[in-house]
C-alpha positions in Angstrom: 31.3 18.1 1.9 29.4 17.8 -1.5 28.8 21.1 -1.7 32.8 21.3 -1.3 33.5 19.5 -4.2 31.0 20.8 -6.6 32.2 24.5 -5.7 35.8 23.6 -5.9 35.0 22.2 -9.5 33.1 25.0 -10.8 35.9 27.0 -9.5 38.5 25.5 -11.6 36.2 25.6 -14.9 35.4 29.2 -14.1 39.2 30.3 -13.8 40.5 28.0 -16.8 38.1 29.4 -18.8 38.8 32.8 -18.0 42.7 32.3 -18.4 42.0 30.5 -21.3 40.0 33.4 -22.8 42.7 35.7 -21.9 40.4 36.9 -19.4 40.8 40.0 -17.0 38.7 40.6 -13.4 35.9 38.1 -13.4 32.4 40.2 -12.7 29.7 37.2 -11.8 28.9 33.5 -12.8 26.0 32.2 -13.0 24.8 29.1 -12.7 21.6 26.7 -12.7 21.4 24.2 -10.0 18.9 21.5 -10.3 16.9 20.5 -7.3 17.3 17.3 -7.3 21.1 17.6 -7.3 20.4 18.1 -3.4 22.8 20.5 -3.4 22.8 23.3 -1.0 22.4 26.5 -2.7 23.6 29.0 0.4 26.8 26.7 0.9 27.4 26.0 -2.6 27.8 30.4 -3.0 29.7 30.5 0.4 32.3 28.0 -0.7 33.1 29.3 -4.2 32.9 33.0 -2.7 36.0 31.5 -0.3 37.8 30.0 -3.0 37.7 33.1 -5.6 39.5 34.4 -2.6 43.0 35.7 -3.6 42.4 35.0 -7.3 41.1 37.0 -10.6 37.6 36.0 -9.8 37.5 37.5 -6.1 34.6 39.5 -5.2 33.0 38.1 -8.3 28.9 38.3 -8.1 27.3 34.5 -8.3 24.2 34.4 -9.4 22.3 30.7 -9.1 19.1 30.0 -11.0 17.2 26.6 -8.9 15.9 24.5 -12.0 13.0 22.5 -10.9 12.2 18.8 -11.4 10.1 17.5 -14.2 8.9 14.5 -14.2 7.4 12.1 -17.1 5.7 8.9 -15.9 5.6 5.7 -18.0 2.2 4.9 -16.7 0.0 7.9 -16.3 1.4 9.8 -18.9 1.9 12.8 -16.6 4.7 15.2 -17.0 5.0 18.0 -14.5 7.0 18.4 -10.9 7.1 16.8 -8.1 4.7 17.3 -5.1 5.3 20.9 -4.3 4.3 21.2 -0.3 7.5 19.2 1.3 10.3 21.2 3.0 13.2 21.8 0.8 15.0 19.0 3.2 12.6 16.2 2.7 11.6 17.3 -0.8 13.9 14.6 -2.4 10.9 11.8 -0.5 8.5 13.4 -2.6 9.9 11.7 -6.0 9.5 8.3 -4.6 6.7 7.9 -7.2 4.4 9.4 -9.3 2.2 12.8 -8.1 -0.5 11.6 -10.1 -1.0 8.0 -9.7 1.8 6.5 -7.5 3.4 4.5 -9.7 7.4 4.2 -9.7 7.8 4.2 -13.5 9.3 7.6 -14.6 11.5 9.1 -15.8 13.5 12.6 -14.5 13.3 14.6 -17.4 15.2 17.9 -15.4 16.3 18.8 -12.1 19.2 16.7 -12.1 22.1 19.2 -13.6 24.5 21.6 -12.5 25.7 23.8 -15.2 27.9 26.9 -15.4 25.7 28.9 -17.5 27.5 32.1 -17.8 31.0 34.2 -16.8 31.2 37.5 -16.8 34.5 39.2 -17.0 36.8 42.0 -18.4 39.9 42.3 -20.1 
């Protein structure tokens, strides 16, 4: 139910902004989802498509941009993603320590947000 709660949210900021901006019929969103917000993408789109339902922002196109991790660790030095050949589910286990030399001093530099990048709309 995660995904629930994160949709419902987005939801709320998307149609207070548009009311607030004396918005009309909202066109698309979009929004970047990091991957380490282990958030699913397909059910995160489903549930906000189900709550625009009945409102301004029904039928509204949402677009969702994955960010990917980036990692900088205190030891090595290095700065890049995490080890790319997991499944998406088990990805997260791949961040347990550095790709480069193990260690468990770093420090997430992206991958961890969840903005509302854009709304389109019309007046």
């Amino acid at each position: 139910m995660h995904e629930f709660s994160v949709s419902s949210e987005i939801v709320k900021n998307v149609l207070d902004a548009t009311q607030k901006n004396k918005g009309g019929k909202v066109l698309s969103i979009q929004l970047e989802i990091g991957e380490l917000t282990f958030l699913n993408v397909e059910q995160v789109t489903f549930w906000i498509i189900e709550l625009f339902k009945g409102s301004v922002a029904e039928g509204a196109e949402v677009k969702i941009k994955t960010i990917n991790a980036r990692i900088h660790c205190k030891v090595c030095g290095y700065k890049g993603g995490i080890r790319s050949g997991q499944k998406n589910s088990l990805r997260h286990l791949a961040l347990c320590s550095c790709p480069k030399c193990n260690s468990f001093q770093f420090k997430t530099e992206r991958g961890q947000e969840c903005v509302l990048r854009r709304i389109k709309a019309v007046k």
